[in-house]
C-alpha positions in Angstrom: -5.5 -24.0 20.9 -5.5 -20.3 20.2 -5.3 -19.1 23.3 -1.6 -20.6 23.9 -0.3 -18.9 20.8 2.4 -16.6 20.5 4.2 -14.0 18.3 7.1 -15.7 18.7 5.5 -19.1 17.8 5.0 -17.0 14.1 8.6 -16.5 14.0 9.5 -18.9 11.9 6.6 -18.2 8.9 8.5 -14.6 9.3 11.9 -15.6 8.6 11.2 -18.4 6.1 9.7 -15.4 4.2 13.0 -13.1 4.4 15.0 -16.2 3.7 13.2 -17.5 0.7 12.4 -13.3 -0.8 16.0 -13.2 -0.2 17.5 -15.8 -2.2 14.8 -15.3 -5.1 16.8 -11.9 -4.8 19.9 -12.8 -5.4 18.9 -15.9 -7.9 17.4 -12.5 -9.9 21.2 -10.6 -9.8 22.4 -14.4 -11.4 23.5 -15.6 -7.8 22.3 -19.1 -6.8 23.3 -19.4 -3.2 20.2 -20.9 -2.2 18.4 -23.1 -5.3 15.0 -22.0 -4.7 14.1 -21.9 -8.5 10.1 -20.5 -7.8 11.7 -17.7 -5.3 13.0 -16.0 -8.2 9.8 -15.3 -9.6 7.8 -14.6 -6.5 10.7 -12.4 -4.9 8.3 -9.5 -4.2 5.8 -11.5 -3.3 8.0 -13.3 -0.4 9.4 -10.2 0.6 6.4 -7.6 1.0 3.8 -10.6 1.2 5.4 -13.3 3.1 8.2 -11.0 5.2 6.9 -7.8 5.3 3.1 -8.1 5.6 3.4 -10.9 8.0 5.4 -8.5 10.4 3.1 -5.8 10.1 -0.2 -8.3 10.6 1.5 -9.6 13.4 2.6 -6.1 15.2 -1.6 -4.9 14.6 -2.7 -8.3 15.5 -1.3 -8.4 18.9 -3.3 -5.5 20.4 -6.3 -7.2 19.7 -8.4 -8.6 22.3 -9.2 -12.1 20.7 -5.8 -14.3 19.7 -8.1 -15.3 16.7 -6.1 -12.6 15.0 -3.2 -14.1 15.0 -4.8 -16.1 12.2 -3.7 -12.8 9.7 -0.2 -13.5 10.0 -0.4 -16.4 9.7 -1.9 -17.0 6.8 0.1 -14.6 5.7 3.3 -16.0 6.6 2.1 -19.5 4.9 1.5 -18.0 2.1 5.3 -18.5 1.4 5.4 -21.8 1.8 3.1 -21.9 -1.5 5.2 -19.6 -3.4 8.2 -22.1 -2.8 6.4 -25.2 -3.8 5.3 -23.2 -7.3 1.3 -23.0 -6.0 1.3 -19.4 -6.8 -2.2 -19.0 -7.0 -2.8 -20.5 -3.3 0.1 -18.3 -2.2 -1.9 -15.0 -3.8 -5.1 -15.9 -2.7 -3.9 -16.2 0.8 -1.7 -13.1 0.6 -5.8 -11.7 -0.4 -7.0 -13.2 2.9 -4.3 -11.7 5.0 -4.3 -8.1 3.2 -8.3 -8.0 4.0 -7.7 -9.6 7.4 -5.3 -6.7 8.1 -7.7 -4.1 7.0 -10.7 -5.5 9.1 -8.1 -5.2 12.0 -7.5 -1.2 11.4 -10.8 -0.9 10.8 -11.7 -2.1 14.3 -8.9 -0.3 15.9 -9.8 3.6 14.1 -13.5 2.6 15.6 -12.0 2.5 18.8 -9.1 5.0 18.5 -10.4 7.3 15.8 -7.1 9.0 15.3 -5.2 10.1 11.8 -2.8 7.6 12.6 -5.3 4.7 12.5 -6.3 5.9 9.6 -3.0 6.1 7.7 -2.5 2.3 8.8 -6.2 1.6 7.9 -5.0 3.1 4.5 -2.0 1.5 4.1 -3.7 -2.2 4.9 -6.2 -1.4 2.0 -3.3 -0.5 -0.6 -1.7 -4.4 0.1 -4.9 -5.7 -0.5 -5.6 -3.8 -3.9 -1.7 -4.1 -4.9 -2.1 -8.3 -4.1 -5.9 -8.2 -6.1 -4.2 -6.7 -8.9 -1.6 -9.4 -8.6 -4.1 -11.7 -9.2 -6.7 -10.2 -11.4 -3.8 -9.7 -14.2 -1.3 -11.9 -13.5 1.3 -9.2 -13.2 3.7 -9.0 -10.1 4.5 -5.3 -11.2 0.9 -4.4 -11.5 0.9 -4.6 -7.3 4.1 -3.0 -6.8 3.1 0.6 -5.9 0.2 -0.3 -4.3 2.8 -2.3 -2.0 4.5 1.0 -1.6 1.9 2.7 -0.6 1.2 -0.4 1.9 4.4 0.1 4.0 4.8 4.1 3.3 1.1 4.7 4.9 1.8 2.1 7.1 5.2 3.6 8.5 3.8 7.3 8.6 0.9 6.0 10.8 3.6 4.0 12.8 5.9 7.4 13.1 2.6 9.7 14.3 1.4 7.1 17.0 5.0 6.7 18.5 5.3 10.7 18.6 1.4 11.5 19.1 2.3 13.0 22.1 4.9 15.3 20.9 4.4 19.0 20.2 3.8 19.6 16.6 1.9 22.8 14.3 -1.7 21.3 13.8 -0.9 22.9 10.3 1.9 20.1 10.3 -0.6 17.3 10.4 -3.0 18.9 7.8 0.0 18.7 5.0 0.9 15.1 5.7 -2.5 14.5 5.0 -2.7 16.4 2.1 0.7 14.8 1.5 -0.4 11.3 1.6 -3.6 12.1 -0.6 -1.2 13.3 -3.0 0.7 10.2 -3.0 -2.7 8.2 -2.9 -3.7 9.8 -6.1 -0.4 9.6 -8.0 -1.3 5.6 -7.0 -4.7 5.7 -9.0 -3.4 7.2 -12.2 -1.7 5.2 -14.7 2.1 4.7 -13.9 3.6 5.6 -17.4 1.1 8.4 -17.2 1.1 10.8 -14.6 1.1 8.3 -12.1 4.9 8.2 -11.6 5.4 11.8 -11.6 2.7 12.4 -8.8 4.2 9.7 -6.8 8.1 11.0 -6.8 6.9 14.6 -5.8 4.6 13.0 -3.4 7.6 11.3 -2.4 10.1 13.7 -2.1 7.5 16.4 0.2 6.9 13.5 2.6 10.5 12.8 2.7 11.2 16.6 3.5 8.4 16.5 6.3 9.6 13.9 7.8 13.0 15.2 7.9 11.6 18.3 9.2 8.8 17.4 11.9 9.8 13.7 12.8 10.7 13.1 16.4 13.9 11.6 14.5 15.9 14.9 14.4 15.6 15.1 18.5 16.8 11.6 19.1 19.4 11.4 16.8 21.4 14.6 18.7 20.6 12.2 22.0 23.6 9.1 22.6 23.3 5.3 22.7 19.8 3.7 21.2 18.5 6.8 21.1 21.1 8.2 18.5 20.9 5.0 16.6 17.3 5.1 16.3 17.2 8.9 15.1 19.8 8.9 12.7 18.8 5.5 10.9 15.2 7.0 10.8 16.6 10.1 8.6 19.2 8.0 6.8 15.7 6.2 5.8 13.9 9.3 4.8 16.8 10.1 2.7 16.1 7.3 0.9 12.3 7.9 0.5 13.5 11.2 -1.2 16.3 9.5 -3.3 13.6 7.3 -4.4 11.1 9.9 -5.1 13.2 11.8 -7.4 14.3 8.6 -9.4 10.3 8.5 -10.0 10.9 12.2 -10.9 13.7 11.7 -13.4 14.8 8.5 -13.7 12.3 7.2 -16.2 14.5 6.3 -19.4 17.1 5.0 -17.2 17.5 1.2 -18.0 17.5 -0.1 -14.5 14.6 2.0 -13.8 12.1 0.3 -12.1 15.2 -1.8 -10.2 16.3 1.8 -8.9 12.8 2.9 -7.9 12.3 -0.3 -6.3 15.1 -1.2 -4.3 15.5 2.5 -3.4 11.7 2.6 -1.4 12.1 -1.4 -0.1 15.6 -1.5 0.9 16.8 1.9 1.3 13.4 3.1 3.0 11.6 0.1 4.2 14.8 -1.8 5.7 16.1 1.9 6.9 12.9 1.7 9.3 13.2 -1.9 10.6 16.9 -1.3 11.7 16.0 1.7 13.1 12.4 0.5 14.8 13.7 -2.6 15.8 14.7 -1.6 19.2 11.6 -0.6 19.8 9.4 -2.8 18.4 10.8 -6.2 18.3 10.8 -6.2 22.5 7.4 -5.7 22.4 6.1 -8.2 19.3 8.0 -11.3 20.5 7.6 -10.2 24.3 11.2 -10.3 25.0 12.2 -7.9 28.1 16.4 -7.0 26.4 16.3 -4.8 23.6 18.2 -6.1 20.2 20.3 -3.1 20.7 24.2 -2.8 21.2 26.7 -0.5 19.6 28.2 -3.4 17.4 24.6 -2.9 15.3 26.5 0.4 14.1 29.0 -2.0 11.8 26.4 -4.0 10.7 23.7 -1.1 9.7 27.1 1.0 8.2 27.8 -1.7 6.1 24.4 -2.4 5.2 23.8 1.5 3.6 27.6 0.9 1.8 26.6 -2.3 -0.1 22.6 -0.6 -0.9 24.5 2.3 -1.9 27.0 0.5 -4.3 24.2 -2.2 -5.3 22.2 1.4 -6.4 25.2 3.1 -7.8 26.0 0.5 -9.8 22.6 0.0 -11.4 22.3 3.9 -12.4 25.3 3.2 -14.0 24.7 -0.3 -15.6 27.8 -2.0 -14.1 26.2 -5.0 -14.4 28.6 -7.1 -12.0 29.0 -4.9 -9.5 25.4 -4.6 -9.6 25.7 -8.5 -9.1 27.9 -8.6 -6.2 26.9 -5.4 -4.2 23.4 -6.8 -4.2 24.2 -10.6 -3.5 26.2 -8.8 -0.4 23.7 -6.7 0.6 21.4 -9.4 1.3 23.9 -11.3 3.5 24.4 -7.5 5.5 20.5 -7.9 6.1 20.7 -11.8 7.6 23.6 -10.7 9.6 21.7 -8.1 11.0 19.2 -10.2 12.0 21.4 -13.0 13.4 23.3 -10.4 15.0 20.1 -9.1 16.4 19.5 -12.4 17.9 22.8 -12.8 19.1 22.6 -9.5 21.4 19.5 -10.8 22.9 20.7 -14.3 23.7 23.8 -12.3 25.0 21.8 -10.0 27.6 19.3 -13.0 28.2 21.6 -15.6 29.3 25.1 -13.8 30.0 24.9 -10.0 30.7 21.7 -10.1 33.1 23.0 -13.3 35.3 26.0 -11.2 36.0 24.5 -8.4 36.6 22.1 -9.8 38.9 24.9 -11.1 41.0 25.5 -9.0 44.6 29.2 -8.7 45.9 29.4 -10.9 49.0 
């Protein structure tokens, strides 16, 4: 039965994880649009659990030999299904299964391609499966949360080396993001209210200024069309990574803290990334042959970093409503990006390409 599966046949475990993290979002800003009561409570879960980590399984997963693999995100992307029907502990305990599945994965990839990039991955698949034990072991969603950062920061750092390997860069270069991300890796092991969150922000902010620096990102963005899109959505992210850094940094007596230095890394970073990857990436996941790209994404991803903006804005400055409404938008900006996504592919698929392929009699 394995054998016939595909990534797109995980699709749906993907999206009901966005959809459900999404809507526990907004329920959280006072905004019931969809009345998913336990999504509330398990909104980081659904979202780096259930969204997140069952995209990333998936994307490692498919360069393996055996389909059995496939099993990661799956039972990653079920483990949503749990969180929704209030079976929280199922939900972690598979979210456990898939973090060490993921980790057994980059562990057999940096065997075969011992490179720092594999290992970054390698790293960052270890951090979700430390961030979701902690979950469990103490019952505290906020006990995982920077080990979740660390999940998609090493994860995305690995993901930016491999797709510029090839690229002319100082071997110094690569010797202080390593140092870099053992910074960031130790600011991780000390305790958060200690110096943990200090060591983190600076770790923060000197990977964010690397990457601005060094990443391929500054090339393409001076380039037109995807390319442009692509390069200046990847520094518009790393902006963010820095923003986020110093609110670590600073921030610490602010009210909204830990809402700031949260939705700062995950949206303004994290979602930064997948707009900006998706090009890329998505053709080559869900083994579709039209990139998800069109000039119209421009709107959708302006609009996207004008509502995370304002939904930020408003929480340094406790405007509590338009905290409220910024937010509950910001989370329709990132469905409509996906559906509009989906609608450029459909578009190319089954308009654009029969009319292209038609020769003047």
């Amino acid at each position: 039965m394995m054998r016939y599966l595909k990534p797109i046949h995980i699709l749906p475990l993907v999206l009901i994880g966005l959809l459900a993290g999404i809507s526990g979002g907004w329920i959280r800003l006072g905004s019931v649009v969809i009345p998913l009561t336990e999504a509330a409570a398990q909104h980081g879960l659904l979202m780096v659990g259930g969204f997140l980590g069952t995209l990333i399984s998936l994307e490692r997963g498919m360069v393996m030999k055996q389909k059995a693999w496939f099993l990661v995100p799956i039972v990653s992307g079920l483990s949503s299904l749990f969180f929704i029907a209030g079976e929280t502990q199922i939900g972690i305990v598979l979210l456990m299964a898939a973090s060490f599945g993921l980790s057994a994965i980059m562990h057999l990839q940096s065997v075969r391609h011992p490179h720092f990039h594999s290992y970054l991955i390698y790293l960052g698949a270890v951090c979700w499966f430390i961030g979701n034990f902690m979950v469990w072991n103490l019952g505290l969603i906020a006990a995982g949360t920077t080990w979740w950062i660390g999940f998609l920061l090493f994860t995305i750092l690995g993901e930016r080396l491999e797709l510029s390997q090839f690229l002319p860069v100082p071997a110094w270069s690569k010797k202080l993001l390593g140092a870099l991300a053992g910074l960031f890796f130790i600011g991780l092991i000390f305790p958060f209210h200690g110096w943990g969150n200090e060591i983190l922000g600076l770790a923060g902010v000197l990977l964010a200024a690397w990457l601005l620096y060094f990443d391929m990102a500054k090339v393409a963005a001076k380039k037109g069309n995807q390319f442009r899109y692509i390069g200046i959505g990847l520094r518009i992210g790393y902006v963010w990574l820095m923003l986020h850094g110093l609110i670590l940094l600073f921030l610490e007596g602010q009210v909204l803290f830990y809402d700031l230095l949260l939705h700062t890394f995950f949206l303004g970073f994290t979602f930064s990334m997948i707009w900006a990857h998706a090009p890329i990436i998505f053709p080559l996941i869900f083994g579709i042959r039209e990139t998800p790209y069109h000039p119209i994404l421009w709107w959708g991803w302006g609009i996207f970093q004008l509502t995370l903006a304002g939904r930020i804005a408003s929480s340094a400055f406790e405007l509590m409503e338009w905290r409220k409404f910024f937010g509950v938008a910001n989370g329709w900006v990132i469905l409509g990006m996906f559906a509009l996504m989906a609608g450029i592919v459909i578009w190319k698929i089954y308009f654009l390409r029969p009319l292209t392929s038609q020769k003047p009699s």
